[in-house]
N, C-alpha and C positions, 0 to 999 in steps of 0.2 A: 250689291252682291256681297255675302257677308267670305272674308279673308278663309283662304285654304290653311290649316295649322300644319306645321311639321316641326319634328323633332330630332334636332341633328347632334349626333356627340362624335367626337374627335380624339382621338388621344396621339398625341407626339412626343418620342425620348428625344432628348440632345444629350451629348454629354458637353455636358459644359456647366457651370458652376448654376444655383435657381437664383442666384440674384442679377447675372446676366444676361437668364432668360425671364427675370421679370422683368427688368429694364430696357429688355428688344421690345415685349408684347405693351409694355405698360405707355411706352410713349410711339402712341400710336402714328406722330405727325412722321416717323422716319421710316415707315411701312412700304411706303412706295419704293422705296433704296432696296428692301430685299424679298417684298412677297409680289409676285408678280400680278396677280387678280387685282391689284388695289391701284389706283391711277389716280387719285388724290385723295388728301385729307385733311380739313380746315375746322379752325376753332373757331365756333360759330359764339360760345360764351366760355371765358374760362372757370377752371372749378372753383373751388375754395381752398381755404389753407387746408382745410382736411382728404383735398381731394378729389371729393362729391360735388354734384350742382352743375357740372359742365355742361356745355353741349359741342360735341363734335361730327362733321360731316362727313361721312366717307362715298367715296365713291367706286363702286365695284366692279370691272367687267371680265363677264362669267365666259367659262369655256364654251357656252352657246352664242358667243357675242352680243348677247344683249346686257343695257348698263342698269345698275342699281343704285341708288342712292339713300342713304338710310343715314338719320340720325341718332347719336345717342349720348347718353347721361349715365354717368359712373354714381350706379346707387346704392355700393360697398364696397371697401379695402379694406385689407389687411396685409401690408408688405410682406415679406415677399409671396402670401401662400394664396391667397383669394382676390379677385374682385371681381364684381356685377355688375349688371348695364341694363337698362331699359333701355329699345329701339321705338323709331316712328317713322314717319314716311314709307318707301314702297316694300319694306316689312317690318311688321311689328311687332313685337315680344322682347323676350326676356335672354340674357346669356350670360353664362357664368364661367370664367375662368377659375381652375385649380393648379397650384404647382405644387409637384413634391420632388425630394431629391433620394436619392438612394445611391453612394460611393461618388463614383465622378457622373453621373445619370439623370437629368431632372427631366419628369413625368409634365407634360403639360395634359390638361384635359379642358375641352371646351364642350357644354352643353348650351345648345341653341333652343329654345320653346319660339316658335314666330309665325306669322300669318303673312301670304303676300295679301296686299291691299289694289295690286295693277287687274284693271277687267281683266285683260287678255289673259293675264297668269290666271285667273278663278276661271274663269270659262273654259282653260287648256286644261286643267287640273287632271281632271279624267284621264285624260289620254295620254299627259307630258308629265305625272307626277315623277314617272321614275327616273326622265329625262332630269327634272328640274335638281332632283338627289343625286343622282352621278354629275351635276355640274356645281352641285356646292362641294363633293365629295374632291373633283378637282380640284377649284380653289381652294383648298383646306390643304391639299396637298400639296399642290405647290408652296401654302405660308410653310407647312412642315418643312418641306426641302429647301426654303429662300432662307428659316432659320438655322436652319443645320451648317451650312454652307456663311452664314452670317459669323457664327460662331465656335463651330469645330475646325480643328487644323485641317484643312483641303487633303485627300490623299493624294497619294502619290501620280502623278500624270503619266497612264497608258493610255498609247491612242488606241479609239474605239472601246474602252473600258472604263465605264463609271459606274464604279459600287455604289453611289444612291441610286442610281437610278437602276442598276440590275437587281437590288434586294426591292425596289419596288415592284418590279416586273415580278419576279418569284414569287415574293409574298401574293398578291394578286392573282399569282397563278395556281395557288395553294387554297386561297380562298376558295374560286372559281371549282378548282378540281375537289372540298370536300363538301361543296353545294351539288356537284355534278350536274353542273352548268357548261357543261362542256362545250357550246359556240362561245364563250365567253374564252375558256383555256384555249381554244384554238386561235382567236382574233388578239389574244394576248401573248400567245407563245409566236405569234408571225411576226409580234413586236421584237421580243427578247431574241429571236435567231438573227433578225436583220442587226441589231444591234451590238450585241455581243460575238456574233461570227463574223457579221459583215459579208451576212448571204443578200443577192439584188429580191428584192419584192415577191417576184415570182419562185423563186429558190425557196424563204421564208414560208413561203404557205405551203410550197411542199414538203419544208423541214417540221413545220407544224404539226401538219397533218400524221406525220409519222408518230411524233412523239404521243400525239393527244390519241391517237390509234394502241401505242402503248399506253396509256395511262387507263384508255377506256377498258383494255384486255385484263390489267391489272387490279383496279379496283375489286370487285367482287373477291371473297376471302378464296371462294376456287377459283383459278382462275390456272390460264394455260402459260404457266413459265415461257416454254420455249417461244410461245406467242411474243413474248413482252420482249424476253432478248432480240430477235428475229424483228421489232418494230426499232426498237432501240439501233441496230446496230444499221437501220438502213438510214435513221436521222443523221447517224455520226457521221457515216461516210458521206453522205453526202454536204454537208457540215463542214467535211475535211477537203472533199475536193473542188469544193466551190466557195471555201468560206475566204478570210483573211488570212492567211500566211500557216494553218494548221499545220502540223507534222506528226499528229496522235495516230495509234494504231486506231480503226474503230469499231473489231472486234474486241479488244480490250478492253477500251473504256467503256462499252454499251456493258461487257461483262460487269466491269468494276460499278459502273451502273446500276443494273440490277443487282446486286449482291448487295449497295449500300439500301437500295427499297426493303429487299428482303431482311437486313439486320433492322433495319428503321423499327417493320411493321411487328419481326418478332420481341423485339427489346418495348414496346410501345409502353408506357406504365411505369416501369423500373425506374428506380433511382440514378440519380444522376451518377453516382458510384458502379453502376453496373453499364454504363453506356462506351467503355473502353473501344469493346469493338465497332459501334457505330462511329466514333470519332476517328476509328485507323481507317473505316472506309470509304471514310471521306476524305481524307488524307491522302490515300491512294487514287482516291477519282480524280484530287483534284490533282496531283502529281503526275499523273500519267496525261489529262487533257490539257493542262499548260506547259509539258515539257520543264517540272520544275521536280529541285530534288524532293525527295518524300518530307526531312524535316523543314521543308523552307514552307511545306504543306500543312504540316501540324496544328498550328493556329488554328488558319481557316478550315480544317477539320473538328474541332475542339468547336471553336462558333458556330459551325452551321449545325454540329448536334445540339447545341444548344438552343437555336432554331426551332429544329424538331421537336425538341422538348417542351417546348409552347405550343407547338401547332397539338402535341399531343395532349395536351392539358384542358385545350378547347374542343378539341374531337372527343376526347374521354368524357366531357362533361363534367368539365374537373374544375374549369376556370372560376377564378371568383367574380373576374372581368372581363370578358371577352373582348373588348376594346381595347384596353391595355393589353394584354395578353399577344391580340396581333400587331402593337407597336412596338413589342418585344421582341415576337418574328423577324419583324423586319433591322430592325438595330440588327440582332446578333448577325442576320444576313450583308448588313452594310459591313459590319467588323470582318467576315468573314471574308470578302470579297476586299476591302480593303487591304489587308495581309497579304492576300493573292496581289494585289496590285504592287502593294513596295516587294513582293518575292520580284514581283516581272519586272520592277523597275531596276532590281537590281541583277537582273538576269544577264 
């Protein structure tokens, strides 16, 4: 049975210098230490002095628990900005590593061309293909997050509060909400409530349901204000009196809220020079839902417009990358949420 193809691209920012995030991805054998999908990896032949000619084994297991094992040959370098690989075994093709840097920033981008070669995957294909792309999607996710975490300074320790992992939840949430995939924003907002409010399970899918109820009122360019406040303001409270240690009003913050959707969607476009009031109102939401003062807010108001300003770039049809573009999102959402973490650590 002739291999299923697919084609998988990746884009990851770190900040951290491109020659030490060549040197996490380039030596493959120390992979197991920080990307979780990966449970070994052996030189099966070493390269040559230039590099090329190797063969190395890895061995994969996927967020569906099933293992992979794939070899491969380094079939171009160029430090610190390229290298290529032919794969064999239980998939086959081609992948190409790019890295760029831009200030403290380096762009990783990976593009995979490959075939599974296991019956079981070609026979499943039909029915598991999109299965088999949300579990590479994982494992790529977590190498994103095992290198960020390998290499950027840890933020600041709040319990119950981790900016990678909540800018991944949002971004994701964002994606979801402008496919209008909405079982998707709802099974991922039940993620982001338990996590970040520290509502129990059942609480979560009702805090969910609230929000995703506003977002669905919302979308459409008419749409019923009082709707979205009135869903809004039943998340908060409930949010607040079942969550983790809350103390926020939650008619306020569902206002401050929607007031930052409403500047969001009217400024959509503008220059980054005109986003003033998108960034005080987020400044404000986030000062008023973590009980911190307005300037200890600024930052993460300033980053998470900045946020916006990418998602706006891909909604407008603006982007010249959309790959990049959404591992843009998500950085400025780490940064933005990590600010909020040293305001609350120093609260």
């Amino acid at each position: 049975m002739p291999g299923v193809r697919y084609k998988f691209v990746t884009a990851w920012q770190v900040r951290a210098p491109v020659e030490r995030v060549w040197d996490a991805i380039y030596h493959a054998e120390r992979w197991p230490q920080w990307w979780k999908g990966v449970l070994d990896v052996q030189t099966l032949k070493p390269a040559g002095p230039d590099g090329l000619g190797g063969l190395t084994r890895y061995v994969w297991k996927s967020a569906l628990l099933y293992e992979l094992v794939i070899d491969t040959t380094t079939t171009a370098l160029e430090e610190p900005f390229s290298m290529d690989g032919k794969s064999t075994g239980e998939l086959e093709g081609e992948g190409h590593w790019r890295f760029s840097s831009e200030g403290d920033v380096t762009t990783v981008r990976y593009e995979w061309n490959v075939a599974t070669t296991k019956a079981w995957m070609n026979l499943l294909a039909p029915l598991m293909r999109p299965a088999f792309a949300w579990n590479h999607d994982v494992v790529m996710r977590q190498g994103g997050e095992g290198l960020r975490r390998l290499l950027e300074a840890p933020p600041p320790a709040v319990r119950g509060f981790d900016p990678i992992r909540l800018a991944y939840l949002e971004t994701a949430i964002w994606r979801a909400y402008y496919d209008r995939a909405w079982p998707l924003v709802l099974g991922l907002t039940v993620q982001l409530a338990h996590e970040q409010f520290g509502l129990s399970w059942p609480r979560s899918i009702q805090a969910a349901y609230y929000t995703t109820r506003a977002s669905i009122v919302w979308a459409p360019v008419r749409h019923d204000v009082d709707a979205v406040g009135w869903w809004l303001e039943r998340f908060y409270t409930l949010a607040r009196e079942h969550g983790r240690g809350f103390s926020f009003d939650p008619k306020r913050v569902a206002d401050l809220e929607l007031r930052y959707w409403i500047v969001h969607r009217d400024l959509a476009g503008q220059p980054e020079s005109a986003k003033g009031p998108l960034e005080d109102s987020l400044a404000e939401l986030h000062s008023a839902l973590f009980g911190l003062p307005l300037e200890a807010c600024r930052a993460s108001g300033v980053a998470r417009a900045r946020a916006a300003d990418a998602v706006d770039l891909i909604t407008g049809h603006r982007s010249t990358d959309v790959d990049l573009d959404w591992a843009r999102v998500e950085r400025h959402l780490r940064d933005a949420y990590t600010s909020l973490a040293a305001a609350l650590a120093k609260a």
